[in-house]
ZADO-1210 file (C-alpha; in nm, 4 decimals, padded with zeros to 6 digits):
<atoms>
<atom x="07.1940" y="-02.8467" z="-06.0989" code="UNK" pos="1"/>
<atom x="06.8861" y="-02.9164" z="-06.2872" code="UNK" pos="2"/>
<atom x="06.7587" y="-03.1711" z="-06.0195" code="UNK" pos="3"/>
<atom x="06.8362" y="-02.9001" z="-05.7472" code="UNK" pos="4"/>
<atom x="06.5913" y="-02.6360" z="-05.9101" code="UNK" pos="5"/>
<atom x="06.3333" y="-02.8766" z="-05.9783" code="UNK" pos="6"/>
<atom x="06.3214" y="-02.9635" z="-05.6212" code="UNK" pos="7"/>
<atom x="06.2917" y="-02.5971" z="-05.5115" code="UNK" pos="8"/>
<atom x="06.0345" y="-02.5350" z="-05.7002" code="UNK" pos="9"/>
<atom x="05.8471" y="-02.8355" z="-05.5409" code="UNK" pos="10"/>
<atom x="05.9150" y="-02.7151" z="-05.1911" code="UNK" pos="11"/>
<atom x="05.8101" y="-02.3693" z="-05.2860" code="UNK" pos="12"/>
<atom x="05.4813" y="-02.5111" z="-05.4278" code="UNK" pos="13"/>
<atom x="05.4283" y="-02.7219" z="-05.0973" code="UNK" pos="14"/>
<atom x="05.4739" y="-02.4107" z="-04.8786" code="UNK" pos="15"/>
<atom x="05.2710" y="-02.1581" z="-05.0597" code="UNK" pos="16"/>
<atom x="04.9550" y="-02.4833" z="-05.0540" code="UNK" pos="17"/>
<atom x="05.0392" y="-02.4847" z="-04.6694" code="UNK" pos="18"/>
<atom x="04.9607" y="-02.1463" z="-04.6498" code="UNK" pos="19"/>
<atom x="04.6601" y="-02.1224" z="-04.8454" code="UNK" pos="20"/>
<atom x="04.5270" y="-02.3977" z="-04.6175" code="UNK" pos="21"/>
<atom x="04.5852" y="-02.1807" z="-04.2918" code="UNK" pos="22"/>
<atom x="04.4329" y="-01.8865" z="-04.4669" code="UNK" pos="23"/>
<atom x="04.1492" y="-02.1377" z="-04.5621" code="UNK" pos="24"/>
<atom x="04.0754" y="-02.2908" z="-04.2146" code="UNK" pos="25"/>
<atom x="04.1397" y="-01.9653" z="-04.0459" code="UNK" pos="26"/>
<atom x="03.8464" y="-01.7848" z="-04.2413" code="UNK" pos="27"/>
<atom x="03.6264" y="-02.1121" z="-04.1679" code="UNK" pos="28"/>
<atom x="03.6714" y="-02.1038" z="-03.7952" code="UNK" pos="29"/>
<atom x="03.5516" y="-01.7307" z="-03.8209" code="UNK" pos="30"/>
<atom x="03.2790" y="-01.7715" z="-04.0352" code="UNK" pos="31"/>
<atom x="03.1397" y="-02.0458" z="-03.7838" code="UNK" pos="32"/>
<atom x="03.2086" y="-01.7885" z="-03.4564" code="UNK" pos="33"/>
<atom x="02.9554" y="-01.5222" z="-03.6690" code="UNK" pos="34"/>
<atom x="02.7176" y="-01.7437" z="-03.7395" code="UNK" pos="35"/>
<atom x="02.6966" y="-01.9138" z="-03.3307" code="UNK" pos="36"/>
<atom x="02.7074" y="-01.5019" z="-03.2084" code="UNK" pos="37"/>
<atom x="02.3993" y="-01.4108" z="-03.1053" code="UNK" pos="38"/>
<atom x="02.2264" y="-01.0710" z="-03.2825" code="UNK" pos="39"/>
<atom x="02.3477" y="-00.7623" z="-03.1245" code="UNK" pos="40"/>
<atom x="02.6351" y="-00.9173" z="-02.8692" code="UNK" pos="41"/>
<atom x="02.8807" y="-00.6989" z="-02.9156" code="UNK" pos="42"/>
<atom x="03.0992" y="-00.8300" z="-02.6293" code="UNK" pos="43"/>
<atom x="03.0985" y="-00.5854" z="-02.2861" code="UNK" pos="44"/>
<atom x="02.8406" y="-00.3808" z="-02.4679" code="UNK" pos="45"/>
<atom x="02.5937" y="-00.6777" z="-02.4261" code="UNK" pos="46"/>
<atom x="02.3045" y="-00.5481" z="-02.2199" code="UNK" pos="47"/>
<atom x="02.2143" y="-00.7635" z="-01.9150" code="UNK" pos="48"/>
<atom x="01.8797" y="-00.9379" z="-01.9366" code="UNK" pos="49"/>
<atom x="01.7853" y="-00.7912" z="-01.5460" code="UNK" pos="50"/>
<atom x="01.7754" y="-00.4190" z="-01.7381" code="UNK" pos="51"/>
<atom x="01.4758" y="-00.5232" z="-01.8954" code="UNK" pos="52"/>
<atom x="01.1860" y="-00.3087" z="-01.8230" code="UNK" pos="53"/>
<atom x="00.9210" y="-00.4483" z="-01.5858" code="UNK" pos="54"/>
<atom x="00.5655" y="-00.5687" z="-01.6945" code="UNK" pos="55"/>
<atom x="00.3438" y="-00.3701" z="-01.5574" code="UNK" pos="56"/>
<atom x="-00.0699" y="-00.3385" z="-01.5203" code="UNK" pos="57"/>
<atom x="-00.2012" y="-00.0602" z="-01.7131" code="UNK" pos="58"/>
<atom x="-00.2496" y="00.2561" z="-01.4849" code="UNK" pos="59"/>
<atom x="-00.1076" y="00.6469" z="-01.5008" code="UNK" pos="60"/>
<atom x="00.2372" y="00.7334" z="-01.4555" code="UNK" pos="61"/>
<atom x="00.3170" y="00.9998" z="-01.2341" code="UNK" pos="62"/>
<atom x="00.6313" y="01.0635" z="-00.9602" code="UNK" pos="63"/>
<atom x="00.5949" y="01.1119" z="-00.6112" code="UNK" pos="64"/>
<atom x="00.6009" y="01.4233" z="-00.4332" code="UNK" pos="65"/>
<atom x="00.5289" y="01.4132" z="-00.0773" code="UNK" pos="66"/>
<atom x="00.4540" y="01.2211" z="00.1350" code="UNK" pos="67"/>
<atom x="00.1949" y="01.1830" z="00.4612" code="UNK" pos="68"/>
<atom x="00.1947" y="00.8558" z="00.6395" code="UNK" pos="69"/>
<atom x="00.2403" y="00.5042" z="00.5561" code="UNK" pos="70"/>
<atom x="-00.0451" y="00.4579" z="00.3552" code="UNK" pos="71"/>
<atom x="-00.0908" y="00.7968" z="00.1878" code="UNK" pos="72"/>
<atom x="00.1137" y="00.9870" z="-00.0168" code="UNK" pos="73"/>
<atom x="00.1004" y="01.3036" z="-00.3094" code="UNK" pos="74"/>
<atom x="00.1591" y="01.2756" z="-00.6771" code="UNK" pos="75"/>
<atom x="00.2260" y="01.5075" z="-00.9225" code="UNK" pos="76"/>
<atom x="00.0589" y="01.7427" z="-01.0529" code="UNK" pos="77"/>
<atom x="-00.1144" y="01.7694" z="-00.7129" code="UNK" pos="78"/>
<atom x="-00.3148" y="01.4346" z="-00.6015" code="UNK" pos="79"/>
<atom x="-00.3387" y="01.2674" z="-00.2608" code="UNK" pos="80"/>
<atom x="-00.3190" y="00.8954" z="-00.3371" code="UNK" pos="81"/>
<atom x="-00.4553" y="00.6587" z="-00.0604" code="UNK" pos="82"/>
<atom x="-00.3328" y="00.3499" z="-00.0887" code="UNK" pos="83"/>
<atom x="-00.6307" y="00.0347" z="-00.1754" code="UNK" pos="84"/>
<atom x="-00.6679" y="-00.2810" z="00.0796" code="UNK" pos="85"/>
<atom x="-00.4085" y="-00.1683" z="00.3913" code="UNK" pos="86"/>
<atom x="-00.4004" y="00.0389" z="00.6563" code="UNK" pos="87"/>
<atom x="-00.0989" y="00.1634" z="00.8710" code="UNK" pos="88"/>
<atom x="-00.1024" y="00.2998" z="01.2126" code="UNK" pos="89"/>
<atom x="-00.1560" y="00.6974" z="01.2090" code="UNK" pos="90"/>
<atom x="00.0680" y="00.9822" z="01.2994" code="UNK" pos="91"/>
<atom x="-00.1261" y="01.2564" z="01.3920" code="UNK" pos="92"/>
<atom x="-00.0311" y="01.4045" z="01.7274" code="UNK" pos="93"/>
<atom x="00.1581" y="01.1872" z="01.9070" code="UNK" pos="94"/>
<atom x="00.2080" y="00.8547" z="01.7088" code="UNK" pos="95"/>
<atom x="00.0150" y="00.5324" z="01.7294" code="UNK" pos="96"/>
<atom x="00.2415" y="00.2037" z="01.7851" code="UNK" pos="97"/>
<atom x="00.4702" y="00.1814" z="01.4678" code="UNK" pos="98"/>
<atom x="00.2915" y="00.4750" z="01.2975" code="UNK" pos="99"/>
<atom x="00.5756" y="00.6328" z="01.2058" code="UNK" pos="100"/>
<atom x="00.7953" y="00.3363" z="01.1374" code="UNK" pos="101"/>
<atom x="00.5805" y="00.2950" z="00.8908" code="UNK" pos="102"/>
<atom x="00.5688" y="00.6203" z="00.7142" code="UNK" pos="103"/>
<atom x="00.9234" y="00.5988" z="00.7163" code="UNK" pos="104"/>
<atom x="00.9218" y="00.2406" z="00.5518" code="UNK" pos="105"/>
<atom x="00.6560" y="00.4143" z="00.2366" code="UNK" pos="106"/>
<atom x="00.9274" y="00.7015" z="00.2209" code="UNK" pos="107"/>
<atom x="01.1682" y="00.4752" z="00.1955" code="UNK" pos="108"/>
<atom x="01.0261" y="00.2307" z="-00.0878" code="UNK" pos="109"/>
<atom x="00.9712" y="00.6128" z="-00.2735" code="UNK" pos="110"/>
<atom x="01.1354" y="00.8912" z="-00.1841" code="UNK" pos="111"/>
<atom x="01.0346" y="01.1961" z="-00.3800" code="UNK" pos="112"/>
<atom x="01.0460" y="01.1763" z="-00.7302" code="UNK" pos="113"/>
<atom x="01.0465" y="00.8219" z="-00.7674" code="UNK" pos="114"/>
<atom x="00.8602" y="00.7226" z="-01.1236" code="UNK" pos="115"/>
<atom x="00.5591" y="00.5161" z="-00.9857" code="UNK" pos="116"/>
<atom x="00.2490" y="00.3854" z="-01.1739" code="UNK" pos="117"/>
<atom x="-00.1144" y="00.4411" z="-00.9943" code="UNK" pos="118"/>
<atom x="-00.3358" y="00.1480" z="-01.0827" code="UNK" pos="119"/>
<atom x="-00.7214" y="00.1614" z="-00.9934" code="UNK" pos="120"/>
<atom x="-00.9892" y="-00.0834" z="-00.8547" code="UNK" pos="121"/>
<atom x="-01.3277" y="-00.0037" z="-00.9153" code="UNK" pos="122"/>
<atom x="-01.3606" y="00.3125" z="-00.7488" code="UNK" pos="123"/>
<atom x="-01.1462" y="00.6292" z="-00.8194" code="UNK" pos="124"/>
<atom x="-01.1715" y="00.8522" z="-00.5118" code="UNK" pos="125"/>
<atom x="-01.3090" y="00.8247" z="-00.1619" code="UNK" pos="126"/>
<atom x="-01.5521" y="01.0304" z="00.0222" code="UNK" pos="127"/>
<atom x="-01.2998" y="01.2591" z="00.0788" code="UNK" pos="128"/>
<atom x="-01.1788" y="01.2985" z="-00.2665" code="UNK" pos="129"/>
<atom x="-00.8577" y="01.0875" z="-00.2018" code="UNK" pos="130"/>
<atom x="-00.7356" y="00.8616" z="-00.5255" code="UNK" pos="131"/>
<atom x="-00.7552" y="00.5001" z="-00.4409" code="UNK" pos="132"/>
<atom x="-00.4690" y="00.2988" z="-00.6398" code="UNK" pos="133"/>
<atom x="-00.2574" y="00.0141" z="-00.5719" code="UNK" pos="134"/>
<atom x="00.0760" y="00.1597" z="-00.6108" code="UNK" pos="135"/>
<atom x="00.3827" y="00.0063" z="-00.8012" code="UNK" pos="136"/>
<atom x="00.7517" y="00.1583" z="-00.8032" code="UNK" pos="137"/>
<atom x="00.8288" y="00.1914" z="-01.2334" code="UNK" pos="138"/>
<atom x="01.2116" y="00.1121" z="-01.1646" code="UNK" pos="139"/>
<atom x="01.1455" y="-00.2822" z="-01.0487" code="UNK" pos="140"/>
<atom x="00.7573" y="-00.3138" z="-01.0888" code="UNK" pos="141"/>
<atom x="00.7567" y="-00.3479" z="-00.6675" code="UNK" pos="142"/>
<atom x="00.3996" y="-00.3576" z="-00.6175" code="UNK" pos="143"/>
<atom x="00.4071" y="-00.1194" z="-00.2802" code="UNK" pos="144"/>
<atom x="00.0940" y="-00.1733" z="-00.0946" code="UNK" pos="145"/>
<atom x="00.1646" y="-00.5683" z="-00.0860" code="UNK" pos="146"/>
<atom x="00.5364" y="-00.4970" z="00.0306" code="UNK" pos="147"/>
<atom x="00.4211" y="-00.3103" z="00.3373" code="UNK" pos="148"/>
<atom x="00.1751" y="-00.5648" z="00.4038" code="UNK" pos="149"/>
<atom x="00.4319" y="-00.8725" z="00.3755" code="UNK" pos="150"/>
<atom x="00.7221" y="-00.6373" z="00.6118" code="UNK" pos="151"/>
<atom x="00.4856" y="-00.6010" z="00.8791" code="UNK" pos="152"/>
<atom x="00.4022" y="-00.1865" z="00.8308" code="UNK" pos="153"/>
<atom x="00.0273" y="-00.2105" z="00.7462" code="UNK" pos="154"/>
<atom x="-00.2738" y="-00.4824" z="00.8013" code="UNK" pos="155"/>
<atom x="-00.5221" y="-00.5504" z="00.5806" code="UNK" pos="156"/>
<atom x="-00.8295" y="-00.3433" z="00.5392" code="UNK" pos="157"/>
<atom x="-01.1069" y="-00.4370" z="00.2710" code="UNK" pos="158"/>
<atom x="-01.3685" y="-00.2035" z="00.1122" code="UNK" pos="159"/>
<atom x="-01.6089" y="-00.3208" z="-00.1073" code="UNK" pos="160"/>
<atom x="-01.5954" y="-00.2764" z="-00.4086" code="UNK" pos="161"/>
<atom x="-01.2034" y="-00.2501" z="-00.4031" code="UNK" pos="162"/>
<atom x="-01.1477" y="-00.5796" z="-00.3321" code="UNK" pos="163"/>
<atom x="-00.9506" y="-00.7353" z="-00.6119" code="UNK" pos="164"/>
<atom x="-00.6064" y="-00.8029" z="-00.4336" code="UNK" pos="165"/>
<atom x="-00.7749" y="-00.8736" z="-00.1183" code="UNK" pos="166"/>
<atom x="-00.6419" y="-01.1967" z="-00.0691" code="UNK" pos="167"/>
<atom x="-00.2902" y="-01.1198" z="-00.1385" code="UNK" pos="168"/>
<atom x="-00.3147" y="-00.8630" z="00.1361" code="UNK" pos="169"/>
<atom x="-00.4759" y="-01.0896" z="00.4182" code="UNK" pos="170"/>
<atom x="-00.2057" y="-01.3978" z="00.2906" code="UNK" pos="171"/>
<atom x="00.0991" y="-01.1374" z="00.3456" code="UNK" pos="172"/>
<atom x="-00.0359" y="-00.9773" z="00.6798" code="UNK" pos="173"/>
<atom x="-00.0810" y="-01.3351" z="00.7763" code="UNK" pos="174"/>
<atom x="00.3135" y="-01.4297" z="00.7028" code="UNK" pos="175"/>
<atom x="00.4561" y="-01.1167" z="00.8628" code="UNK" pos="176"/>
<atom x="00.2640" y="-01.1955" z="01.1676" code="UNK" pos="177"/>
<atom x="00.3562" y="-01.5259" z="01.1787" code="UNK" pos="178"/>
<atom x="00.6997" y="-01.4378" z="01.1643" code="UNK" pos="179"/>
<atom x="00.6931" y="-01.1350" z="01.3894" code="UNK" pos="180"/>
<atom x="00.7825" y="-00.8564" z="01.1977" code="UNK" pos="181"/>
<atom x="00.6844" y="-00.4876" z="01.2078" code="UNK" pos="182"/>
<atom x="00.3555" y="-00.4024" z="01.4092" code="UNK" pos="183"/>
<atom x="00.3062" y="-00.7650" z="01.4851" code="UNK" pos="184"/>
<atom x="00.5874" y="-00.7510" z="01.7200" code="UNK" pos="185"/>
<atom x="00.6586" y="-00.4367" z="01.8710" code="UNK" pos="186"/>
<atom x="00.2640" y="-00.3589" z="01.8974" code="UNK" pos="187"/>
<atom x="00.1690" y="-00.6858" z="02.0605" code="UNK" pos="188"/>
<atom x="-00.0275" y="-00.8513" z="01.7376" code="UNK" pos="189"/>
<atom x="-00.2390" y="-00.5076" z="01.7449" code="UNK" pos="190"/>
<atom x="-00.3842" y="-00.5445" z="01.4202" code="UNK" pos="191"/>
<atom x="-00.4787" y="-00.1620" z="01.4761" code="UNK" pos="192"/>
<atom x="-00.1402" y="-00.0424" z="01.5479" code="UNK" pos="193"/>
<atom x="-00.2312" y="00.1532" z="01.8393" code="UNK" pos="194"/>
<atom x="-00.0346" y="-00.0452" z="02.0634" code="UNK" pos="195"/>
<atom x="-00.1650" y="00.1035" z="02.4205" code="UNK" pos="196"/>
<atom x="-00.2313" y="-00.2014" z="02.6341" code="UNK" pos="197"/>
<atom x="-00.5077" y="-00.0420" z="02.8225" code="UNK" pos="198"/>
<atom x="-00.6710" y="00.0967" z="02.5632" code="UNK" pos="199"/>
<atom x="-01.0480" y="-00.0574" z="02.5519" code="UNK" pos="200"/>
<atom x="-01.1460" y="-00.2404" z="02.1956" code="UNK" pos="201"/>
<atom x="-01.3144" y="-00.0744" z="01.9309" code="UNK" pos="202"/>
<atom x="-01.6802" y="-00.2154" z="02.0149" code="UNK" pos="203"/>
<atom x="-01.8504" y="00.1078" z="01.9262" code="UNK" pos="204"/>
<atom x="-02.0574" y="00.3400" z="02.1729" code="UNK" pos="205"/>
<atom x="-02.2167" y="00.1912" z="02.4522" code="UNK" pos="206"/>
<atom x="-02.5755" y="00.0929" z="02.4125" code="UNK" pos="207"/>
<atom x="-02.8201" y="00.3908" z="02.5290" code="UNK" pos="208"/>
<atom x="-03.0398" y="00.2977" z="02.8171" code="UNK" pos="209"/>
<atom x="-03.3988" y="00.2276" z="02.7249" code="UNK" pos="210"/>
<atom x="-03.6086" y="00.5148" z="02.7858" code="UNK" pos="211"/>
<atom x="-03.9787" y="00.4118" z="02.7018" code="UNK" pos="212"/>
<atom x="-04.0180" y="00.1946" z="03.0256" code="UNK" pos="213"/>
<atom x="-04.1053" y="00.3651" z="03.3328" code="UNK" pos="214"/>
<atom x="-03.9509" y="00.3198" z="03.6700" code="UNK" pos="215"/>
<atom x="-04.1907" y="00.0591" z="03.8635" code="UNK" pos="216"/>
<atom x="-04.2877" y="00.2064" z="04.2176" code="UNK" pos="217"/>
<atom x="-04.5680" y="-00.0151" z="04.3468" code="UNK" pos="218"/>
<atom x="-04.8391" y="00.1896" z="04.1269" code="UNK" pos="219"/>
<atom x="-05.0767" y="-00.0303" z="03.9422" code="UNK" pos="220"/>
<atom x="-04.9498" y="-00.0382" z="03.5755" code="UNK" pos="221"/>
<atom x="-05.1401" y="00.1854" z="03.3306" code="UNK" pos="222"/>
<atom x="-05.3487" y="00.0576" z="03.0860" code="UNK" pos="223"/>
<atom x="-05.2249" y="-00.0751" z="02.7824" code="UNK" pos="224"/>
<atom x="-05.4413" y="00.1647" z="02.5365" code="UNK" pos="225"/>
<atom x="-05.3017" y="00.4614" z="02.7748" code="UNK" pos="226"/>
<atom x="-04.8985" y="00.4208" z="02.6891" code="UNK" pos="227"/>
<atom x="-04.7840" y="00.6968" z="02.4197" code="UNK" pos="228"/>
<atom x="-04.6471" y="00.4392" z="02.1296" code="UNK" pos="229"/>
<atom x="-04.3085" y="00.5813" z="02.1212" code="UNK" pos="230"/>
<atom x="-04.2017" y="00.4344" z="01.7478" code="UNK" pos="231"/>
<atom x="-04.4704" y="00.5812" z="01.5560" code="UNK" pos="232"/>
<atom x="-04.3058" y="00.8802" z="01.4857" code="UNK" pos="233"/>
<atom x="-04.0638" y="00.8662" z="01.1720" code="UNK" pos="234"/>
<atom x="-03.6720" y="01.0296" z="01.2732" code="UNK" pos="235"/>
<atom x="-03.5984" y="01.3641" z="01.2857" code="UNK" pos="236"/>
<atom x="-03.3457" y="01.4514" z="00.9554" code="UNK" pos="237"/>
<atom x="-03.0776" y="01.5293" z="01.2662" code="UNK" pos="238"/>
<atom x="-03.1074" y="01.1628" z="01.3796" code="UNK" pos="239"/>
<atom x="-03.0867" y="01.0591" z="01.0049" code="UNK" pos="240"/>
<atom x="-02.8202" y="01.2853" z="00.9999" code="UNK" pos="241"/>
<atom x="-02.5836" y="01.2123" z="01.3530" code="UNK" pos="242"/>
<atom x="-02.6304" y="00.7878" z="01.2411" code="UNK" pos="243"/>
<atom x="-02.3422" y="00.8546" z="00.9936" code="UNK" pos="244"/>
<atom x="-02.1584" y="01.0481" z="01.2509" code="UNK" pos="245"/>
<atom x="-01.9104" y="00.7872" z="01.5408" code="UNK" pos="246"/>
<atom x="-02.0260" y="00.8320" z="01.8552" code="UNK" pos="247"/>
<atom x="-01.6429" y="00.8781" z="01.9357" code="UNK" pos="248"/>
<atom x="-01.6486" y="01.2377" z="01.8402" code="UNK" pos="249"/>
<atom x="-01.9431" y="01.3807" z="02.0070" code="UNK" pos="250"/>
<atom x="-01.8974" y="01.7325" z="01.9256" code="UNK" pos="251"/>
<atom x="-01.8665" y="01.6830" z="01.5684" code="UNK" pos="252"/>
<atom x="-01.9609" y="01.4812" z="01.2905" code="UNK" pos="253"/>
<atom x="-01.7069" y="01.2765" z="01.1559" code="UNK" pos="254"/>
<atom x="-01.8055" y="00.9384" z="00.9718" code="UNK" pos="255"/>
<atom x="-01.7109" y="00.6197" z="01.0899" code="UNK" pos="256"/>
<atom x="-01.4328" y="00.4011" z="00.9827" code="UNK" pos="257"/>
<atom x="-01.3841" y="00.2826" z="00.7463" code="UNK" pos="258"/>
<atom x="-01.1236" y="00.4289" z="00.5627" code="UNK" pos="259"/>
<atom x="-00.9328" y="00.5404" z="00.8762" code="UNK" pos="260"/>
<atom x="-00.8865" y="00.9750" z="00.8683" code="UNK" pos="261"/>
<atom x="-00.6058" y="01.1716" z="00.9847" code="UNK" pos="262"/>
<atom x="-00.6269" y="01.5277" z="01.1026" code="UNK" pos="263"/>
<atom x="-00.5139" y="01.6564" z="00.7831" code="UNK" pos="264"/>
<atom x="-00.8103" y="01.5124" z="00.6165" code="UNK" pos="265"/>
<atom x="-01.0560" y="01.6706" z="00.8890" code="UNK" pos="266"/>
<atom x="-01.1564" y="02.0749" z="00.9293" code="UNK" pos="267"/>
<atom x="-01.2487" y="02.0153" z="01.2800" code="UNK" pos="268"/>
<atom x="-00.9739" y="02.0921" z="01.5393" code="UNK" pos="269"/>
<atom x="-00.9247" y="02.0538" z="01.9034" code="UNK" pos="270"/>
<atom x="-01.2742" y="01.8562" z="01.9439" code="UNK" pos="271"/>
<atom x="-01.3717" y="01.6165" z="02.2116" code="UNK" pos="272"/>
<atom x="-01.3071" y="01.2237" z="02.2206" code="UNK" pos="273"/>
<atom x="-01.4339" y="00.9670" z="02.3673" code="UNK" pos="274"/>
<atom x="-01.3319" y="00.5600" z="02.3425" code="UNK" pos="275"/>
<atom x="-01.2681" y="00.4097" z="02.1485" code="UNK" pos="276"/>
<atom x="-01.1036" y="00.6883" z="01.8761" code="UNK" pos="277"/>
<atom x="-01.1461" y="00.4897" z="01.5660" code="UNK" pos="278"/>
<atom x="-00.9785" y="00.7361" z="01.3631" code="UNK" pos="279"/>
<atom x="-00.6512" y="00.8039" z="01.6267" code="UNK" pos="280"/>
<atom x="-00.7546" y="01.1381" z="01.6680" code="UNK" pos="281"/>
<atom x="-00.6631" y="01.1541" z="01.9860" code="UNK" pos="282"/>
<atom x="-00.2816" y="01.0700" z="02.0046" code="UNK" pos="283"/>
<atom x="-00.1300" y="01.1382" z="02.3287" code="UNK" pos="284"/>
<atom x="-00.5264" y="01.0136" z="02.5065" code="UNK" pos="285"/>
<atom x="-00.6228" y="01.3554" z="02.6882" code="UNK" pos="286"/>
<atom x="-00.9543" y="01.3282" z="02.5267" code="UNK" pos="287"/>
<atom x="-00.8997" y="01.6128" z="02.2694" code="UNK" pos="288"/>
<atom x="-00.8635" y="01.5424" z="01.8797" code="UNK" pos="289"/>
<atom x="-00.6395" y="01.7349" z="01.6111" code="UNK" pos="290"/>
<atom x="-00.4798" y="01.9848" z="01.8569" code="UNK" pos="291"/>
<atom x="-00.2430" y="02.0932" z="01.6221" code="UNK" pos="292"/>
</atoms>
């Protein structure tokens, strides 16, 4: 009887040192898993790294809250925002080749009240008090201007002094065209967008007929000290003034290109055109601008 007792007590002993070495190799293994967790991973709660909020350049924040065409657009509180280094076919009146594909396709990439970030170049504004900004949806950090450029909706148009993502411009018009998309394609490689096939290029006014030179009709020739010098006299301020008119708009003086205008950016309304409408004034080509 004694030898029976002594032996339960043994196996007692070895069972309760059994357990203790569970309990002991249990709170190992989970002092191990806390120190390999990483900080804050709290299983599903984890937060993925793609929610992590864009780098951006500094600029303004604003949201968007119209919009015009495919290269212009409002922000809040109330600024017209023309975007730097591309230029989309126009709209007004009846629209150039892909002009409103395009507006659609800046709509798209912001619809109102997107969260956007205006970033400048040198200048500010325009002549026409427009902002000038490269444009970048807050969301993703898509930098707009060059994603219209590289889908074929705008080509590349460079102003001095805002020049300092010229290059990426010309290098994404370059691959869209190459592959075909957008205006490259359905406007014939028209890097103007205005896709009519007659249409004649945009080599500025004919050259005015000299007018110093008398007709020749078998008369002797005048002596030289008799001809009226004819560039002695400085110009008028009106011929100052019509040189920084085009020639395309006769009627009215509206500066060349560029930046490119559309009628809402104009006073002038129902005005004569001539070849080769710079500005698409004249959208369905009965030779009057901004009808509407």
């Amino acid at each position: 009887m004694r030898r029976v007792g002594i032996a339960f007590v043994v196996a007692l002993t070895a069972t309760a040192c059994a357990g203790d070495t569970r309990t002991a190799s249990t709170s190992a293994t989970s002092a191990t898993g806390a120190r390999n967790a990483r900080p804050g991973a709290t299983g599903s709660t984890t937060a993925p790294l793609g929610t992590r909020a864009p780098r951006l350049p500094a600029g303004d924040d604003t949201v968007v809250t119209r919009q015009t065409d495919g290269d212009t657009l409002w922000v809040a509180p109330r600024t017209k925002v023309r975007l730097i280094g591309i230029n989309t076919p126009e709209i007004s009146g009846t629209a150039q080749c892909f002009g409103r594909e395009a507006a659609a396709a800046l709509a798209q990439l912001t619809p109102l009240g997107t969260k956007v970030r205006l970033v400048y170049d040198v200048g500010r504004t325009d002549r026409y008090g427009r902002t000038l900004a490269y444009l970048y949806r807050r969301r993703d950090g898509l930098f707009v201007n060059l994603e219209l450029a590289e889908r074929g909706y705008a080509v590349p148009m460079t102003v001095p002094p805002d020049v300092a993502r010229a290059g990426e411009f010309v290098a994404a018009a370059r691959r869209a065209r190459v592959a075909g998309r957008g205006l490259w394609r359905a406007c014939g490689g028209d890097p103007t967008g205005s896709g009519s096939a007659g249409a004649p290029p945009s080599t500025g006014a004919p050259p005015t007929p000299p007018t110093s030179a008398a007709p020749t009709t078998g008369a002797p020739p005048a002596p030289p000290t008799s001809a009226a010098p004819t560039t002695s006299a400085p110009p008028s301020p009106t011929t100052r003034a019509r040189s920084s008119c085009d020639p395309a708009y006769p009627d009215v003086c509206i500066p060349p290109a560029p930046p490119d205008l559309d009628c809402g950016d104009i006073s002038a309304r129902r005005f004569r055109v001539v070849p080769p409408d710079p500005h698409g004034f004249d959208g369905d080509g009965d030779g009057i601008g901004c009808e509407s």
